[in-house]
C-alpha positions in Angstrom: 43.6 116.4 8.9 44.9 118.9 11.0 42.9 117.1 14.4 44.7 114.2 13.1 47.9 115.5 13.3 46.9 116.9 17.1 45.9 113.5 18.1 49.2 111.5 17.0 51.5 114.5 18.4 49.4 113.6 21.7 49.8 109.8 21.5 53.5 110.6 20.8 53.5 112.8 24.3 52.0 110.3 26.4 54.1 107.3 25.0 56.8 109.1 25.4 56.0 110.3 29.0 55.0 106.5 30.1 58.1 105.0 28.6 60.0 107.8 30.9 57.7 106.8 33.7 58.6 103.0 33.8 62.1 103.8 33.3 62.1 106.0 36.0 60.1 102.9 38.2 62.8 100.8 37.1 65.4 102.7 38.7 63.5 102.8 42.7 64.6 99.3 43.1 68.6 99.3 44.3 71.0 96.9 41.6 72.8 95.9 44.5 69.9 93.6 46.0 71.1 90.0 47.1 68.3 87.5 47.6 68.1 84.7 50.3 65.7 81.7 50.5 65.2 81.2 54.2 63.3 78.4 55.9 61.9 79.0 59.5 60.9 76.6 62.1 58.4 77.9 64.6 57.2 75.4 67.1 57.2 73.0 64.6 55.7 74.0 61.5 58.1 74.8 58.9 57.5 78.6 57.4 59.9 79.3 53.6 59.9 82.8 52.4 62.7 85.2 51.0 64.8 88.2 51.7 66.2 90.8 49.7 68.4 93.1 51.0 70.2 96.2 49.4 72.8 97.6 51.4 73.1 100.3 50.1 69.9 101.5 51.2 69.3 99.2 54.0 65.8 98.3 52.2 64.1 95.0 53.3 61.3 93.1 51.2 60.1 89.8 52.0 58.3 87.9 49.7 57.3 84.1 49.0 55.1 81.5 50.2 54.6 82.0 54.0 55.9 86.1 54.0 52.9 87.4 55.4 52.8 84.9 58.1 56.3 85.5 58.9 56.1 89.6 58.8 52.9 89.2 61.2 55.0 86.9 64.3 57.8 89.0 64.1 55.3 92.2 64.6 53.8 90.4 67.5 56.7 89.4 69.1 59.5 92.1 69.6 61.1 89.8 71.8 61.7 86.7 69.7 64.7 84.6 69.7 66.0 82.7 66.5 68.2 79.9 67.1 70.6 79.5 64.2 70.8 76.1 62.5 72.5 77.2 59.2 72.7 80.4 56.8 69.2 79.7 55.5 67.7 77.8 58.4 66.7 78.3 62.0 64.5 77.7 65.0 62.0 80.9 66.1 60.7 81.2 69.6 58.5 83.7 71.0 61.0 84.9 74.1 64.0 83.8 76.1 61.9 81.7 78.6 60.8 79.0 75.0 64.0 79.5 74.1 66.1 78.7 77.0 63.6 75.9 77.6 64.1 74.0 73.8 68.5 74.4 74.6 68.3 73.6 78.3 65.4 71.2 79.4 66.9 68.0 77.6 70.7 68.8 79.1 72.0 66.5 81.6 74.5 68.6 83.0 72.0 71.0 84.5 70.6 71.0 87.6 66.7 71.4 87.8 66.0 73.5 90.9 62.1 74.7 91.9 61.7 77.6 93.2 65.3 79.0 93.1 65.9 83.0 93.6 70.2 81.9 93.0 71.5 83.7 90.0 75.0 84.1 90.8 76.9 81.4 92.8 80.1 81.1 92.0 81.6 77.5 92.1 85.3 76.4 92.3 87.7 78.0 89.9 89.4 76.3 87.2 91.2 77.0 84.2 89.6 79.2 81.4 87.9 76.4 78.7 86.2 79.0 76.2 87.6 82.2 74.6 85.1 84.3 72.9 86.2 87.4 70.9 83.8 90.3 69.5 85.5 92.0 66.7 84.4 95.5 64.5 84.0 94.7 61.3 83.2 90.9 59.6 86.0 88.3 58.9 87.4 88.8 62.7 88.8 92.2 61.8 88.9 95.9 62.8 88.8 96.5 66.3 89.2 93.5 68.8 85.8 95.4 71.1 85.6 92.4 73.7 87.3 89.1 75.2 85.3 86.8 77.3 86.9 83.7 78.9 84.5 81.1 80.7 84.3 77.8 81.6 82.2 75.3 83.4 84.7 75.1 86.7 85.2 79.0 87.0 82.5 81.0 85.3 79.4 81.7 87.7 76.7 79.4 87.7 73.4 81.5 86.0 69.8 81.6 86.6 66.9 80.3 83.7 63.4 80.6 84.0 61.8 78.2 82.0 58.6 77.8 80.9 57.2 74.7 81.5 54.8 72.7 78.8 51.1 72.0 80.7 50.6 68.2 81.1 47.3 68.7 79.1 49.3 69.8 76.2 47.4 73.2 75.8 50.2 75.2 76.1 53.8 76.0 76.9 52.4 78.6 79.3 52.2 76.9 83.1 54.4 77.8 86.0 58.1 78.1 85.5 61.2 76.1 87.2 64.7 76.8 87.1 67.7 76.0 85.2 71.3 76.4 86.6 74.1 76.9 83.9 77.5 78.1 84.3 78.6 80.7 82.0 78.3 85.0 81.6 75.5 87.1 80.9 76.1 91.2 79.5 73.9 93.3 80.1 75.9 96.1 78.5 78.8 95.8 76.4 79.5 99.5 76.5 79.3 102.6 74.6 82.2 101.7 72.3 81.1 98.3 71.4 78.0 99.0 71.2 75.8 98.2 67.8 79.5 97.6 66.1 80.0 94.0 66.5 80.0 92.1 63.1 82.0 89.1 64.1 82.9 86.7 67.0 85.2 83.8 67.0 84.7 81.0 70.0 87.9 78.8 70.9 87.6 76.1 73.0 91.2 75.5 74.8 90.6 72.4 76.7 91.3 68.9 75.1 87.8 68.4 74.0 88.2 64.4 75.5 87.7 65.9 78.7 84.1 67.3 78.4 81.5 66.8 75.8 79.0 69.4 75.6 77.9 72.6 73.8 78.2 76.4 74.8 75.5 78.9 73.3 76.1 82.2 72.5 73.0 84.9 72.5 73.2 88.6 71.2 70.1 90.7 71.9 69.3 94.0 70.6 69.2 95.8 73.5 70.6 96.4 77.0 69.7 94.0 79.8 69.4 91.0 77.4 66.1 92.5 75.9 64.6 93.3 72.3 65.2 90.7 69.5 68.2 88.0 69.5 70.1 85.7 67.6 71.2 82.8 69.2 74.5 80.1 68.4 75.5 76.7 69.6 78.9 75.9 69.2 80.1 71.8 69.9 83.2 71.3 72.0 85.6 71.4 70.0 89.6 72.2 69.3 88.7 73.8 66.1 88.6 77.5 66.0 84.7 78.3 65.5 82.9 81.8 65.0 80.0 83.8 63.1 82.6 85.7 60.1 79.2 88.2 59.4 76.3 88.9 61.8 74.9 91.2 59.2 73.3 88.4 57.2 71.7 86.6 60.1 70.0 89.7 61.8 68.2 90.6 58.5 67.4 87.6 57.0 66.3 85.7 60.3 64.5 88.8 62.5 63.8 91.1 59.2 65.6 93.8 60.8 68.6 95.7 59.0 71.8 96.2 60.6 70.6 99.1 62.2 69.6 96.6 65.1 72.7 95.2 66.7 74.4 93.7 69.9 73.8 95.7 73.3 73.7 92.8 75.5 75.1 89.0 75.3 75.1 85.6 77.2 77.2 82.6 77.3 76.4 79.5 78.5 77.3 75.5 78.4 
């Protein structure tokens, strides 16, 4: 009777001890997660997985379908670019040179030059056709960090290096060529600025009838245009158009928490 009584007063102990263990597990996970379905184009081939994010503690999971293939091409490449499409879509490319080459090649307006060392030629002035403002906190508040005005008859004429698909169609690997663009690169935004920007507003201030086009804003991670980036393309337009919270894009598209912000930025038509 008595071992009886020793056994159920040790049942009792250990329930009681794994009921206070899974509570206790219940508790790691932060209440304030937000989950985001997220669809990924890489080259092509459509990749869906999910986010959850707790601010709180800056914690990342991603889970879902493809999430292990996703996790394993951001590990490979630190450099990548994701070109925004819409709050749960984009385009991922392995660098700047794919990148530059899927936004670029297909353009009209841009010379093709071989062989070109020119990076910086400036061309005739003209008035100022795009205001871009970086701002502190999200909703275009807090402190007003940065104001760049360019334009395609003012703003000097930049340098791409593209790479070029082979003819065989093994790659996207074979010998560059250049691009010319007019617009701004960054390669430091300053000490002050720097990892704060949440927000950025683009105003176009000609009468869009005058040029049709597109102007592309890219925010890397680091100095000298380097690390991870997110990329925006913004249509002429009269409209005022911005991004109200990076926050959301850097985690959701690169994995990274906000830890990882703007350094370095480039604007181009």
């Amino acid at each position: 009777m008595q071992n009886f009584k020793l056994t159920t007063i040790i049942i009792a102990i250990i329930a009681i001890f794994a009921s206070c263990k899974k509570d206790s597990l219940k508790t790691v996970n932060p209440k304030d997660f937000t989950s985001t379905n997220m669809k990924m184009d890489y080259y092509g081939k459509t990749l869906e997985y999910t986010v959850k994010y707790s601010q709180s503690t800056n914690i990342v999971k991603v889970e879902g379908k493809d999430a292990t293939e996703v996790i394993a091409i951001h590990k490979k490449y630190p450099n990548a670019i994701a070109l925004i499409e819409n709050k749960n879509s984009f385009k991922l490319f392995n660098d700047n040179k794919d990148y530059y080459y899927n936004v670029l090649n297909e353009s009209k307006s841009n010379a093709r030059l071989i062989n070109s060392n020119s990076n910086n030629i400036v061309s005739a002035c003209g008035p100022i056709q795009s205001t871009t403002k970086f701002y502190q906190n999200d909703n275009y508040s807090g402190t007003l960090y940065l104001t760049q005005n360019t334009s395609t008859g003012c703003s000097p004429t930049q340098g791409f290096f593209l790479r070029q698909p082979c003819n065989d169609g093994t790659s996207n690997s074979c010998p560059t060529f250049y691009v010319s663009s007019p617009g701004i690169k960054n390669n430091w935004i300053g000490s002050s600025a720097n990892d704060e920007i949440t927000s950025f507003t683009v105003l176009h201030s000609l009468d869009p009838g005058t040029w049709i086009g597109t102007m592309k804003v890219t925010l890397y991670q680091d100095a000298n245009l380097g690390g991870n980036a997110i990329a925006f393309v913004f249509p002429y337009s009269s409209t005022l158009q911005g991004i109200t919270n990076l926050k959301n894009y850097k985690i959701n598209t690169l994995l990274k928490t906000w830890n990882d912000r703007t350094s370095s930025y480039e604007i181009f038509y």
